[in-house]
Phi, psi and omega in degrees: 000147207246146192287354169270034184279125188277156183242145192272169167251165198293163190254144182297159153295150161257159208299288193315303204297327188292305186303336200282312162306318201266341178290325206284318247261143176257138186276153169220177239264163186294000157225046147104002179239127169312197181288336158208138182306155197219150184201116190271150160195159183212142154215147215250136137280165145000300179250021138108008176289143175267132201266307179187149168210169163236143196029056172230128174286291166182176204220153146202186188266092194311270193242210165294126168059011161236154185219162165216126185230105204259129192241177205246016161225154170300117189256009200304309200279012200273199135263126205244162194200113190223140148217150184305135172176148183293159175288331166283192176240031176211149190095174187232144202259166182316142164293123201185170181246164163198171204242081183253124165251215193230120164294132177313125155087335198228115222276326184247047148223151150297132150251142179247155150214156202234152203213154151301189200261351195278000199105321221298094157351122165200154185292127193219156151268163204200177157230119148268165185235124173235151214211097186202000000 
C-alpha cells in the first residue's frame, strides 16, 4: 500500500465491547508469548460477517471497509497477516488492499481496513493469519 493512502482512525471501542473483549482474552506470559505459541485464523465477508475461524470470538463491520476481529487470546504481542480473498474456495476475489493492526483499547482484536486498488476504502473480503 503506497504511503499516500490516508488510513481512518479507528472509532473508540465502548467500555462494554472493551469488558466484553477483555473478558474473553488468555493473558500472556511476562515475556510476551504464551506457554506455547498459538495460530489464530478468521475469514471475513464483505459485510463483516465471520465465514469460519479458529479461535475467532466475532467479527463486524464499523463502516465502509473497516472490520473488527476479536479473537479469545490476548494478541498484543502477536503477528498479524491479512490478505483480500473470497471466503469460498472458488472464484477470484475483486483487486484491493489491506491494512491490518491491533484494535485500540481491546487486546484480542484486529483492526482491519480494506481498499480498492485505486486507495478508495471498500468493503472487500479477506483472511487473517495471527500468529501468537
Amino acid at each position: 500500500m503506497s504511503e499516500s493512502k490516508q488510513l481512518a482512525d479507528q472509532p473508540v471501542a465502548s467500555p462494554e465491547a472493551v469488558a466484553a473483549a477483555a473478558a474473553l482474552a488468555v493473558p500472556a506470559t511476562l515475556y510476551g508469548m504464551p506457554p506455547t505459541a498459538q495460530l489464530f485464523f478468521a475469514v471475513i465477508n464483505s459485510n463483516g460477517s465471520l465465514v469460519r475461524g479458529f479461535g475467532t470470538v466475532s467479527s463486524s463491520r464499523l463502516g465502509v471497509g473497516i472490520y473488527e476481529v476479536v479473537f479469545s487470546h490476548d494478541l498484543t504481542r502477536s503477528a498479524y497477516i491479512g490478505t483480500i480473498g473470497l471466503p469460498g474456495s472458488v472464484g477470484a476475489s475483486p483487486s484491493g488492499e489491506i491494512a491490518v493492526v491491533g484494535r485500540a483499547g481491546v487486546p484480542n482484536g484486529v483492526f482491519v481496513q480494506t481498499f480498492t486498488s485505486a486507495g478508495a476504502p471498500a468493503d472487500r473480503a479477506f483472511h487473517l493469519a495471527i500468529a501468537s
